[in-house]
C-alpha positions as CSV (number, residue, x, y, z in Angstrom):
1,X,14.5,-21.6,-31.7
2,X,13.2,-19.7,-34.3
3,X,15.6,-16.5,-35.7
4,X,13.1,-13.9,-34.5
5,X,12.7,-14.6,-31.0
6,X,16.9,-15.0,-30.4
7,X,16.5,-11.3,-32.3
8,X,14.5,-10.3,-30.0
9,X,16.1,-11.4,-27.2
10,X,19.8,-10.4,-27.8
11,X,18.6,-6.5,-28.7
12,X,16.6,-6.1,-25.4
13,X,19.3,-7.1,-23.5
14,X,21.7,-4.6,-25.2
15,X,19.7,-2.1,-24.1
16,X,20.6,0.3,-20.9
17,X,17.8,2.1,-19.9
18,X,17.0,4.6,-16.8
19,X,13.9,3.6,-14.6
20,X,12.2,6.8,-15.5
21,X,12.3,6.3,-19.0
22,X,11.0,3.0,-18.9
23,X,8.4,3.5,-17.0
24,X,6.9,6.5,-19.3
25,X,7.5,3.6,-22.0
26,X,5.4,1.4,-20.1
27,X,2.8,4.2,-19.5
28,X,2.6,5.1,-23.2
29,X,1.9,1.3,-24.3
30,X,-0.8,0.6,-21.3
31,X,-2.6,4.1,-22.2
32,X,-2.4,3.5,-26.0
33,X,-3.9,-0.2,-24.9
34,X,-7.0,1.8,-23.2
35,X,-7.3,4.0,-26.2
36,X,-7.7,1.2,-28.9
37,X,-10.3,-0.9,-26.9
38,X,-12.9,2.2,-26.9
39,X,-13.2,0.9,-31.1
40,X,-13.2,-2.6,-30.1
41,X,-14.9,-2.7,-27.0
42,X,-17.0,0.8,-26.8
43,X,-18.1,1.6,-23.6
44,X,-22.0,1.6,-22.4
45,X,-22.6,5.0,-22.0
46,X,-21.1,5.8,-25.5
47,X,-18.2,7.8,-24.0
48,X,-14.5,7.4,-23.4
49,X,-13.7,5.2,-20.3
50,X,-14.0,7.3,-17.1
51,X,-11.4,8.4,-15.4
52,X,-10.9,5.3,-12.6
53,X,-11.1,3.3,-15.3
54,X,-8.3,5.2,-16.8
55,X,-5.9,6.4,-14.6
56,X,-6.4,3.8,-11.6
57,X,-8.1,0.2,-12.6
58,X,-6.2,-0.6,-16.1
59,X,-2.9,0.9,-15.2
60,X,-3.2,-1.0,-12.0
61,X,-4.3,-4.2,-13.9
62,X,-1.6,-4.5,-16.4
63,X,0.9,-3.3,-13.7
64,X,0.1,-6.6,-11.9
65,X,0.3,-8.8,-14.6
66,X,3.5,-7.2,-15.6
67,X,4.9,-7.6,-12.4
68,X,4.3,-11.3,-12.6
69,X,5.2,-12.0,-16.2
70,X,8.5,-10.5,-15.0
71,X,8.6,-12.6,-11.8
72,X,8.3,-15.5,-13.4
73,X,10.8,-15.1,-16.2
74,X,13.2,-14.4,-13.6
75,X,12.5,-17.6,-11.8
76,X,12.4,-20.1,-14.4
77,X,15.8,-18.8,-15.8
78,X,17.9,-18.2,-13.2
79,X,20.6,-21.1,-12.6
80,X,23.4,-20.3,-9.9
81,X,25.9,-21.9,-12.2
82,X,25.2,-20.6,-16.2
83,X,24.2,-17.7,-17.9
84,X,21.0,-16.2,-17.4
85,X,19.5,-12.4,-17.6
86,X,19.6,-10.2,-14.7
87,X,16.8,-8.8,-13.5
88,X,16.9,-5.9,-15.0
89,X,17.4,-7.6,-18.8
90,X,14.2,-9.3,-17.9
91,X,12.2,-6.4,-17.8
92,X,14.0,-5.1,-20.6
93,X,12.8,-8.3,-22.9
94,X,9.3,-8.2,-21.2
95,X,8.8,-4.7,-21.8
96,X,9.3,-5.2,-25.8
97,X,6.8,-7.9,-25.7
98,X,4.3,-6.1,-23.8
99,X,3.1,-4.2,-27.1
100,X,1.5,-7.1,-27.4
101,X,-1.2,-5.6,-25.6
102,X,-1.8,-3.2,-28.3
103,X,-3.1,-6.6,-30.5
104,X,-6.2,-7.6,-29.0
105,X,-8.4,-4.6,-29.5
106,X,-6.6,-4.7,-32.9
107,X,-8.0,-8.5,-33.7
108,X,-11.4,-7.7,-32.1
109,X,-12.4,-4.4,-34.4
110,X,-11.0,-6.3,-37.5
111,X,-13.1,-9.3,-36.9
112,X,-16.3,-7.6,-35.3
113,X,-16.0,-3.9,-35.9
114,X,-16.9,-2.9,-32.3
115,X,-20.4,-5.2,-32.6
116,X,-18.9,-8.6,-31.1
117,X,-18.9,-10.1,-27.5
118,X,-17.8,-7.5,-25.2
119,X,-14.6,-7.7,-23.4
120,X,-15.1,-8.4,-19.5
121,X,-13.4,-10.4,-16.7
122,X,-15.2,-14.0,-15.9
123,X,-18.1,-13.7,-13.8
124,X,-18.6,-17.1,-13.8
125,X,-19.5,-19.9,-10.8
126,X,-17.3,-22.1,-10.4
127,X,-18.4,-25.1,-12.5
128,X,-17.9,-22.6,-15.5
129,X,-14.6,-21.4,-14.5
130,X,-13.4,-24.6,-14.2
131,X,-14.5,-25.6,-17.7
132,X,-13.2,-22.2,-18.9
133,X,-9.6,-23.4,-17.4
134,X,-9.6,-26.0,-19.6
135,X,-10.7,-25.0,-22.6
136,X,-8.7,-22.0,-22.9
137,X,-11.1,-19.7,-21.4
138,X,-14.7,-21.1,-22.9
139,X,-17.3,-20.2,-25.6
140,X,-16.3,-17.4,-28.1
141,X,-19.5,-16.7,-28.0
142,X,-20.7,-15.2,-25.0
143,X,-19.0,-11.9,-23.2
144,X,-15.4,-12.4,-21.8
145,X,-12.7,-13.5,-23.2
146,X,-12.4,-12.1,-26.8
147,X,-10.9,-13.7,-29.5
148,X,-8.1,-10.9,-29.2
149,X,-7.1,-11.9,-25.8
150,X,-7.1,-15.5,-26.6
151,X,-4.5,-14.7,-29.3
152,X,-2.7,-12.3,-27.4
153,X,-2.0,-14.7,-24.1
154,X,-1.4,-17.9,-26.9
155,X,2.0,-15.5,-28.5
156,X,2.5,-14.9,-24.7
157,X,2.8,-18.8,-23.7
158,X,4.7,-19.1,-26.9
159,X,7.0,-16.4,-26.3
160,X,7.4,-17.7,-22.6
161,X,8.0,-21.3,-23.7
162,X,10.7,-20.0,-26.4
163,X,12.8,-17.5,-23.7
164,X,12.8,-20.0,-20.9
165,X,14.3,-22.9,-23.8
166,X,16.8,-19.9,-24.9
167,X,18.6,-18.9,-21.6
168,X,17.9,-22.7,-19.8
169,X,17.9,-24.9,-22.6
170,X,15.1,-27.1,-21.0
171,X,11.8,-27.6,-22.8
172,X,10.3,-29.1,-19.4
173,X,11.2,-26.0,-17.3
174,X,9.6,-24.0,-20.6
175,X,6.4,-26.0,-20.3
176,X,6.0,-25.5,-16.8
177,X,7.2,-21.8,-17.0
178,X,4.1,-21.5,-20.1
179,X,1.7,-23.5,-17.4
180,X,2.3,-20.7,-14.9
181,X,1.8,-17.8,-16.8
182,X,-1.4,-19.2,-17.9
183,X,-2.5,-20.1,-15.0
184,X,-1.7,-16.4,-14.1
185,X,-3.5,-15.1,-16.4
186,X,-6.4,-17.1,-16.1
187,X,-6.4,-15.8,-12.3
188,X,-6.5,-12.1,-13.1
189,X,-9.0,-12.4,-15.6
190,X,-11.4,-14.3,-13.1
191,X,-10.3,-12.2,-9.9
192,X,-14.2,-10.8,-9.3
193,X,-15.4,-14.3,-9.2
194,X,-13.4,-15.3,-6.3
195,X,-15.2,-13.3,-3.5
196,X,-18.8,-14.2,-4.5
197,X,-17.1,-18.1,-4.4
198,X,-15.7,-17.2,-0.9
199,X,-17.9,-14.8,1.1
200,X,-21.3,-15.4,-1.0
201,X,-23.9,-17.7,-3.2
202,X,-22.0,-17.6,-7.0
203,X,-24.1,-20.6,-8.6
204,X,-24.8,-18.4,-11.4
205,X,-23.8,-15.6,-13.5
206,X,-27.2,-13.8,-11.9
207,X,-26.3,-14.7,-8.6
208,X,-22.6,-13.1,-8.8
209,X,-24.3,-9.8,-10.2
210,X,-26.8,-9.9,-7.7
211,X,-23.9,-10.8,-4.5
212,X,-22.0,-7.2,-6.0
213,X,-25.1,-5.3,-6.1
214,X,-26.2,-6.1,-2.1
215,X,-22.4,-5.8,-0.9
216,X,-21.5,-2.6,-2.3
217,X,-24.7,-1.0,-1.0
218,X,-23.4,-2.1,2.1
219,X,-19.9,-0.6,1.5
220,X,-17.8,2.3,1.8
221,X,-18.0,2.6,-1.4
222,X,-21.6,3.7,-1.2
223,X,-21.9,5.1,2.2
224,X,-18.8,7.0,2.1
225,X,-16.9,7.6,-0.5
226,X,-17.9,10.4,-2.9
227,X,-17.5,9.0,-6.4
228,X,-18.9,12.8,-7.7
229,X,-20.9,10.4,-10.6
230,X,-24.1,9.6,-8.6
231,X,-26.0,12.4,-10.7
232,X,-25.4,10.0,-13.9
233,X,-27.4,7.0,-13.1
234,X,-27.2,3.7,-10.5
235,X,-25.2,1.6,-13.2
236,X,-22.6,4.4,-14.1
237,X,-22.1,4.7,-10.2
238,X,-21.8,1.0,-9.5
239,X,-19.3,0.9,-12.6
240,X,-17.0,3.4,-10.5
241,X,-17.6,1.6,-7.3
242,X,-16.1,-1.7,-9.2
243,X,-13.6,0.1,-10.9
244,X,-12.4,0.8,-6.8
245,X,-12.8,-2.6,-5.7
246,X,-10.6,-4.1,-8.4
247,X,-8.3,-1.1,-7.4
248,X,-7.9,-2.5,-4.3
249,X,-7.0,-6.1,-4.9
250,X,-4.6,-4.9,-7.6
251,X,-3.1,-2.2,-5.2
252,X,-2.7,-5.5,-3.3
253,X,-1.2,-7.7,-5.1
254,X,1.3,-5.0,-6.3
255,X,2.3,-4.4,-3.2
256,X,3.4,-8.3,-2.3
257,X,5.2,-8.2,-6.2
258,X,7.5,-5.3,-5.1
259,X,8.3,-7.0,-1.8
260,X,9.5,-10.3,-4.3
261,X,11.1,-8.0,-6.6
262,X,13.1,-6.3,-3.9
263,X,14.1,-9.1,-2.3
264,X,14.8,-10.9,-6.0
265,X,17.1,-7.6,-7.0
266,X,19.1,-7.1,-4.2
267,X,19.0,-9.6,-0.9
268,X,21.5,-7.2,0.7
269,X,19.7,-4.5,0.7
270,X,16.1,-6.5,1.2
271,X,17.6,-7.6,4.6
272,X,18.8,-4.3,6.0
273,X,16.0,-2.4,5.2
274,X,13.8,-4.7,6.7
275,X,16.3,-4.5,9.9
276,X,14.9,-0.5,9.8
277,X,11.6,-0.9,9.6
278,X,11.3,0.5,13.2
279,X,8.1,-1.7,14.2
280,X,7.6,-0.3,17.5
281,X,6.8,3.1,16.0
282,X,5.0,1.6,13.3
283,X,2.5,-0.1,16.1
284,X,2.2,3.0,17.9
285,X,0.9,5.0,14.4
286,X,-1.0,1.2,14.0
287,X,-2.6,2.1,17.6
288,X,-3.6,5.5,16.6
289,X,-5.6,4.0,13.6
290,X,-6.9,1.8,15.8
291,X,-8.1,4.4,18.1
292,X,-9.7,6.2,15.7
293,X,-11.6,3.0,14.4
294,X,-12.9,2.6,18.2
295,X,-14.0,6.7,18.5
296,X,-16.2,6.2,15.5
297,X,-17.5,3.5,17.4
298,X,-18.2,4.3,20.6
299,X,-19.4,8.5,18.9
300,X,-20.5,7.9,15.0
301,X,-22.4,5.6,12.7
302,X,-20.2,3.1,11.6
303,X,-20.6,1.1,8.2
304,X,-20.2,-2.7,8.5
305,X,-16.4,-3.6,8.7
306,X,-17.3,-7.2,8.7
307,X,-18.0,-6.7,4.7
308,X,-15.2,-8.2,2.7
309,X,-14.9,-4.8,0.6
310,X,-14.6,-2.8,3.7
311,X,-12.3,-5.6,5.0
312,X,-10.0,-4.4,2.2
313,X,-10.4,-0.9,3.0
314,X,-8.9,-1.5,6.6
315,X,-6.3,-3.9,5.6
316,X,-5.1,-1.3,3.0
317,X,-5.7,1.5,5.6
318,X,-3.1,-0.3,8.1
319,X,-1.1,-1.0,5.1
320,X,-0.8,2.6,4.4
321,X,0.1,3.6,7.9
322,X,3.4,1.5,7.6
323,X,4.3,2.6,4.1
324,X,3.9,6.2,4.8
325,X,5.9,6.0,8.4
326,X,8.8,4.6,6.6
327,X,8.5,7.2,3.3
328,X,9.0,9.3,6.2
329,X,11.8,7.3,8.1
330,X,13.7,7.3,4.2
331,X,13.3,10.6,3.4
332,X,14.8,11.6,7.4
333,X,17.5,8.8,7.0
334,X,18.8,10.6,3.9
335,X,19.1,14.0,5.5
336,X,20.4,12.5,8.8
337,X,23.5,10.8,7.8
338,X,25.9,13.2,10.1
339,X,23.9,12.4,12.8
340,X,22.9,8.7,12.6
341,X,27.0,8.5,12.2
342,X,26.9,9.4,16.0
343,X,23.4,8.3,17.2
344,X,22.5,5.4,15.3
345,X,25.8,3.7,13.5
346,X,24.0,0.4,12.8
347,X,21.7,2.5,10.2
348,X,22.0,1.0,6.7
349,X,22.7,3.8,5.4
350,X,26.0,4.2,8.1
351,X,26.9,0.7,7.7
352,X,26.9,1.3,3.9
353,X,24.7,-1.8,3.2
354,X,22.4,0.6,1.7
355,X,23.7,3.1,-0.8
356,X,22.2,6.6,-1.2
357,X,21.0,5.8,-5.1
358,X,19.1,2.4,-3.6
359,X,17.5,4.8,-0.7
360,X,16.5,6.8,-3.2
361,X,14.8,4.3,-5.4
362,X,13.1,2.5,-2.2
363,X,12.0,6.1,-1.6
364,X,10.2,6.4,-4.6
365,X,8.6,3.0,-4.7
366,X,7.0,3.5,-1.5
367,X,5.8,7.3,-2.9
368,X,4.0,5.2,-6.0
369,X,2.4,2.6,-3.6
370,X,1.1,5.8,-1.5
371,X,-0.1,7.7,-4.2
372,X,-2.0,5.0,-5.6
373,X,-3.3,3.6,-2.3
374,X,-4.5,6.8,-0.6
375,X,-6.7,7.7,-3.4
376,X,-8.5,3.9,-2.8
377,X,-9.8,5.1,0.4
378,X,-12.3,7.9,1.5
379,X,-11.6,11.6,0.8
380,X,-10.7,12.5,4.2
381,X,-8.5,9.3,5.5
382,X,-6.8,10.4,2.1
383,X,-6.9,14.0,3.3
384,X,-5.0,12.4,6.9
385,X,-3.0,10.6,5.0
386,X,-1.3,13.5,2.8
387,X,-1.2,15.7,5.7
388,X,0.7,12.9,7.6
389,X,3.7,12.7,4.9
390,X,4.0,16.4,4.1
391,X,4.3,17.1,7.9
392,X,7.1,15.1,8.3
393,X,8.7,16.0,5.1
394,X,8.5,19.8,6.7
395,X,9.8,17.8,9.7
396,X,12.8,16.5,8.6
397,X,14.1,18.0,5.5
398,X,16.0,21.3,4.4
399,X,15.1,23.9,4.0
400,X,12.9,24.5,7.0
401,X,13.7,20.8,8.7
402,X,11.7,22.0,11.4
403,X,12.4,19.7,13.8
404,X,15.4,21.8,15.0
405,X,12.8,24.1,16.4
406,X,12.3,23.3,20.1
407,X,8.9,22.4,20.8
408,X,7.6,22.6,17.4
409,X,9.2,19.4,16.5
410,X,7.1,17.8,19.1
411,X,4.3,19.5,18.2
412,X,4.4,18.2,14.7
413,X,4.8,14.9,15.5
414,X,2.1,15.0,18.1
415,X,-0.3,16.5,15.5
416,X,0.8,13.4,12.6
417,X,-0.9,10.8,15.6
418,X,-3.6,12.7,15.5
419,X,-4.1,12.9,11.6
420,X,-3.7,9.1,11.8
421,X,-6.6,8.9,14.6
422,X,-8.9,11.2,12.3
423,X,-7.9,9.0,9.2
424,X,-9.2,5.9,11.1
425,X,-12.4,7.6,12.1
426,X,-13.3,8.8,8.7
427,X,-12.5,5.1,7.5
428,X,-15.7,4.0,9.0
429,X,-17.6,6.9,10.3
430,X,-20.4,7.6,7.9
431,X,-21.1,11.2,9.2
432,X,-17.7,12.7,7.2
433,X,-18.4,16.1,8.5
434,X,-15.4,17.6,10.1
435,X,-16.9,18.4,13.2
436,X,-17.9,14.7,13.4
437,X,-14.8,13.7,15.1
438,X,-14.7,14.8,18.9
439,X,-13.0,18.2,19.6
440,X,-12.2,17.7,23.3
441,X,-10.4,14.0,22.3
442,X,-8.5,15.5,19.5
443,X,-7.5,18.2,22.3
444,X,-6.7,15.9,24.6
445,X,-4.5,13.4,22.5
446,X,-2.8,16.5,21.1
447,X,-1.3,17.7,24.1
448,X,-1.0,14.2,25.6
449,X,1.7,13.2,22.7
450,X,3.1,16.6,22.7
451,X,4.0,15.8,26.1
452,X,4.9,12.3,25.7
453,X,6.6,12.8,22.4
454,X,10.2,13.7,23.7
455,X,10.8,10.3,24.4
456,X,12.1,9.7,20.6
457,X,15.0,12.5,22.0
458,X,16.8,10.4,24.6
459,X,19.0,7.9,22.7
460,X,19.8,10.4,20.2
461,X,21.6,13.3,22.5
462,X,24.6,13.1,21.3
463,X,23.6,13.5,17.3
464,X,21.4,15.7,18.7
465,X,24.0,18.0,20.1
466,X,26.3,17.8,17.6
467,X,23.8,19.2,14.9
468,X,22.7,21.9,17.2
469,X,18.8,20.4,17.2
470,X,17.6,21.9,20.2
471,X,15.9,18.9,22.2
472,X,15.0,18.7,26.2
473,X,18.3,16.3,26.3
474,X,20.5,18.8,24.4
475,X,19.4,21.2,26.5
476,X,18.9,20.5,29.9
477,X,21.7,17.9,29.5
478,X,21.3,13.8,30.0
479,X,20.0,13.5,33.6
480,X,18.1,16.1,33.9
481,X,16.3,15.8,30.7
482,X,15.3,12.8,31.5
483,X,13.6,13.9,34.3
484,X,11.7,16.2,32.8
485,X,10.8,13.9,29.9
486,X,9.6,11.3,32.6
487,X,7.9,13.9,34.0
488,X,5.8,14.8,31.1
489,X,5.1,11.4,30.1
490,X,3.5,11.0,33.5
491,X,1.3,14.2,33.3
492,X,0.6,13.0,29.8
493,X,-0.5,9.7,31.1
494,X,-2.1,11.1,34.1
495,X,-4.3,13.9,32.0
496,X,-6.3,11.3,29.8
497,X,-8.7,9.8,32.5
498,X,-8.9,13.4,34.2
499,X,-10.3,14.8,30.7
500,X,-12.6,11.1,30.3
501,X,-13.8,11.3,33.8
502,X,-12.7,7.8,34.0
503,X,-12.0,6.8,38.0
504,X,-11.4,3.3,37.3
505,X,-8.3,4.7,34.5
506,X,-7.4,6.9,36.9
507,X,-6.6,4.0,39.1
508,X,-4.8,2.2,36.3
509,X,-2.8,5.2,35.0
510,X,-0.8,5.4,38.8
511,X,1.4,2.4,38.2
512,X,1.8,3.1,34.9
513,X,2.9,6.6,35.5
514,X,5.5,4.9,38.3
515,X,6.9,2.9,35.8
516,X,6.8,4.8,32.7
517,X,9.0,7.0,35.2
518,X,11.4,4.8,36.2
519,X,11.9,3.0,33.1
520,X,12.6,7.1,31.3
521,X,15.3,7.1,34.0
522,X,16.9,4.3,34.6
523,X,20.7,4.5,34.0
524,X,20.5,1.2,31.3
525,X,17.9,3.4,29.2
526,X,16.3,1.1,27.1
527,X,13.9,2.9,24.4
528,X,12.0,-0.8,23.6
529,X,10.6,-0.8,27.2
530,X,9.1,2.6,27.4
531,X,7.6,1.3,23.8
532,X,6.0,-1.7,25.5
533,X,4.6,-0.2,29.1
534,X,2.8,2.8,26.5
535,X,1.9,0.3,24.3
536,X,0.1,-1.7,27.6
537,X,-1.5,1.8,28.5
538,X,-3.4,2.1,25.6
539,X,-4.8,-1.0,26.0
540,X,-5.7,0.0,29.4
541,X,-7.4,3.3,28.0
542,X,-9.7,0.7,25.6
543,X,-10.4,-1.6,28.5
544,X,-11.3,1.0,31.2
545,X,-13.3,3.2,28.7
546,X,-15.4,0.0,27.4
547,X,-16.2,-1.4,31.2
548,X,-17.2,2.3,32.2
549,X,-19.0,3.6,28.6
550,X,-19.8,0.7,27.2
């Protein structure tokens, strides 16, 4: 192996780095990256690239590619029984080469001076794409893949092929290694071919165009979502919507990266978070979406959700829901260690299988995922959305930690269902007027959880008690408050076909006010069952509302 690449090697794993300052390192080099193609590659309208192009689709594209350069360095090096770099030396060495970035735009304005083939992804059908595989991504010629990039991902392959041989000592595993990671690369440069292939006609270039054109009219993009750049013209517009589309498939495959690169870093700690993830409560903020979805149904104008670009829309939507509920459920679990040591010992956080520092690094990966996400959807779901997270941080954490207020704490979470209701009705609706969503449901669902709410109260009584966080349980003591939880939950459940003026839900909603009852009080509480006869009513709502409205 040539001297330069062991150099290389050997000082970047020398290096100890924090995560904060490697990340601003990684900034600085993707930035600088977008800075150097406006010589090489000038934009259309003659001005610097807007900002979604800026701050969203290229840090988001290169963040994905990263991700799986590093995931794949990992993989073809690690042996169980010799040497190999941790994970955290991998990113180390991958970060160094990653200035190769900077050498495309470099190659392209020494060659053409800004006046050659313009750098784009593939649009290409796939007869094209398949010759561009194999002949390293086609004709110089024509716009794509520039002679820069071509250089730039043949030192990749080379530098892959030499670090696999260095820590493995297997030229095979190299190859293969140097296979994948064009093969990668060839995948994110051809990403906005695949959908026209999948959902559309893509026998030509034309045709590709021509499938973006009618599905974005048809999209969120268009009908809802205020890009503020309409008063430029059509193409400057459609240039944003892309830039949000390719957004969203990054955002995507980001996502699935971290998941492998938590599990890949530390198994332990993959496990027991995942053994926190508190899916019930997740399903019931899932439900709310839902619900919202179905109100702008059954009272608005809704786009098509059948498009695959809105399709993304609600799979990131859901998406969000989860990531945001367990922010929340982080942030709480670091702040509620006293307690959970009396209420909840089997937390990871109790049981030690989860250290503070790794809570707090979780913490902030799901904040970047929700940051980024929430500004891929429309202005007022990422309105919801914000509300959602700072309401529970007020919730939960010091200094107010306002859920030792009685009442209020119900309150608050009553009114984060609700912001997830409105965020799913905005997804879709395409009136996004505030007063488009129905006052008397938001009314009604309001007091309905505030009711309900205190259910989250009963297996925590004693943690409760012992931090003074004034509850119905804490109280009015065990039995009692358990009464008159059950007895809320059966007003709250007992109130929603009163307010609908639905007879045949009223019908429904006696049994399931008998049980919901009984299972609140039953000596052998068990939290799961409540969870699943609520979970049964709101199905019940749907059904009974559609057969009588619908």
């Amino acid at each position: 192996m040539p001297y330069f690449f062991r150099k290389i090697f050997s000082y970047a794993e020398s290096q100890t780095w924090s995560w904060s300052r490697y990340f601003f390192t990684f900034l600085g080099i993707i930035f600088i990256r977008g800075f150097l193609e406006q010589f090489s590659n000038p934009h259309w309208s003659e001005q610097f690239i807007t900002p979604l192009t800026a701050f969203f689709h290229y840090p988001l594209f290169y963040l994905s590619i990263f991700l799986s350069l590093n995931i794949v360095l990992y993989l073809f090096t690690f042996s169980k029984t010799s040497f190999h770099p941790s994970l955290k030396q991998v990113f180390q060495i991958t970060l160094f080469g990653f200035l190769i970035i900077w050498l495309p735009p470099l190659v392209d304005f020494a060659v053409y001076h800004g006046n050659g083939p313009k750098m784009t992804y593939l649009f290409q059908p796939k007869g094209e794409l398949i010759e561009s595989f194999f002949s390293f991504f086609g004709s110089l010629s024509q716009e794509g893949i520039t002679l820069g990039i071509r250089v730039e991902v043949a030192l990749i392959l080379i530098g892959f092929f030499f670090a696999i041989t260095y820590y493995t000592g297997s030229k095979k595993k190299a190859f293969c290694g140097a296979l994948l990671v064009y093969v990668l690369f060839f995948f994110y440069f051809a990403i906005p071919s695949i959908p026209p292939l999948v959902f559309g006609k893509a026998s030509s270039t034309k045709e590709i165009t021509l499938f973006y054109v009618q599905t974005l009219s048809q999209s969120d993009l268009s009908k809802i979502y205020h890009l503020g750049a309409s008063f430029f013209n059509l193409r400057f517009s459609m240039d944003q919507q892309f830039n949000l589309i390719m957004g969203r498939v990054l955002w995507l495959l980001i996502l699935l990266q971290a998941i492998g690169l938590f599990y890949l870093a530390n198994k332990t700690a993959f496990r027991a978070w995942c053994g926190n993830l508190r899916l019930e409560r997740v399903l019931h903020y899932g439900f709310m979406g839902m619900g919202g979805i179905l109100i702008a149904a059954g009272y608005s104008q809704m786009i098509d959700i059948k498009s695959w670009i809105n399709g993304l829309s609600l799979i990131i939507f859901f998406l969000l829901i989860a990531l945001h509920f367990w922010l929340a459920v982080g942030v709480n679990d670091l702040v509620d260690i006293k307690t959970d040591t009396v209420s909840n010992p089997s937390r990871p956080l109790i049981q030690g299988s989860i250290t503070l520092s790794e809570q707090k690094t979780i913490n902030v990966m799901l904040l970047f995922l929700i940051a980024v996400g929430v500004f891929l959807l429309p202005y007022y779901t990422s309105v919801c959305f914000i509300l959602f997270q700072m309401v529970y941080y007020l919730y939960s954490s010091p200094p107010l930690r306002l859920k030792n207020v009685f009442a209020l704490s119900s309150l608050l979470v009553a009114f984060n269902a609700v912001l997830i209701m409105w965020g799913g009705f905005y997804l879709v609706s395409e009136n996004q007027k505030m007063p488009a969503f129905p006052t008397h449901l938001s009314w009604l669902f309001l007091i309905c959880f505030f009711l309900g709410v205190n259910i989250k109260d009963i297996k925590d009584i004693r943690g409760d008690a012992l931090e003074k966080i004034q509850t119905i349980p804490v109280l009015f003591g065990e039995k009692k408050g358990k009464i008159i939880i059950g007895t809320l939950c059966v007003i709250s459940f007992i109130t929603v076909p009163i307010v609908l003026q639905n007879k045949l839900l009223l019908i429904v909603a006696i049994p399931f006010s008998v049980l919901i009852y009984y299972f609140i009080n039953r000596k052998s509480y068990r939290e799961n069952r409540v969870f699943g006869l609520y979970f049964l009513y709101l199905l019940a709502i749907v059904v009974c509302e559609k057969l009588v409205r619908f």
